[in-house]
N, C-alpha and C positions, 0 to 999 in steps of 0.2 A: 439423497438428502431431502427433507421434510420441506415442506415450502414456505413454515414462519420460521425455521430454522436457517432456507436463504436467507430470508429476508432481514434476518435478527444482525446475519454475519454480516451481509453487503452495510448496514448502519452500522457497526461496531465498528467495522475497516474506514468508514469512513470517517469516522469520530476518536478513532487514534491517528490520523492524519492534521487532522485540526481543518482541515478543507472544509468551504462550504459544498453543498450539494452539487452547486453547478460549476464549481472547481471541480470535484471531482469526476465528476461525469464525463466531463472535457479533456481531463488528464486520459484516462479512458478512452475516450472516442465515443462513447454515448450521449445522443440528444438529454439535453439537461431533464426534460418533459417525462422521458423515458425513466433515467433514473427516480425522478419524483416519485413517479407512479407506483415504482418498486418500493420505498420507504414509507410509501400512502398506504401500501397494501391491497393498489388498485391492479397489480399486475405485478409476474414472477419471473425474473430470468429464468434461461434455461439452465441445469444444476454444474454445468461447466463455466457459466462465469464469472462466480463468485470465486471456486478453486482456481480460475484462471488470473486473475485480482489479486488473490492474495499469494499466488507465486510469486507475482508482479511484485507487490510490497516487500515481500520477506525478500527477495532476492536484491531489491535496491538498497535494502537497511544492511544486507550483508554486504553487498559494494561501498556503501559508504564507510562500514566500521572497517572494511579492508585498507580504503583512501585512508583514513585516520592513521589506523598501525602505519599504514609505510608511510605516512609523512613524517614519521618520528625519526626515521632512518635520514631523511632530507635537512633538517634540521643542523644547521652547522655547526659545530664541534661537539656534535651527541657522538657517543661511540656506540657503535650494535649492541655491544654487551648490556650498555643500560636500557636499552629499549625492551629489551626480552627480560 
């Protein structure tokens, strides 16, 4: 991966979050400073983790639409059938 093409992705990822910089960074475990630098274009992660980041994302948005569907099932006098 190209390194304004990290840097384009790690600010898009984090701008469909609604996070600021140093919410995200923190979510992460990255020094807030660290991140900056990366969005400054003062410095580049290494190309594994931005693909690492946005496993992270995609995989929690699919846990959550998963929580969603089955609380339709919890729901008291839903029947399954209408849920599907």
């Amino acid at each position: 991966m190209k390194e304004d093409t990290i840097l384009v992705e790690i600010t898009k990822m984090r701008k469909e979050t609604g996070l600021s910089q140093s919410r995200f960074a923190a979510y992460f475990g990255i020094p807030t400073r660290t991140y900056q630098k990366w969005e400054q274009k003062e410095n580049t992660p290494a190309p594994y983790i931005p693909e690492m980041m946005s496993c992270i994302l995609h995989l929690e948005k699919r846990v959550k639409e998963l929580e969603e569907r089955l609380s339709k099932y919890e729901e008291p006098g839903k029947d399954v059938a209408e849920v599907q």
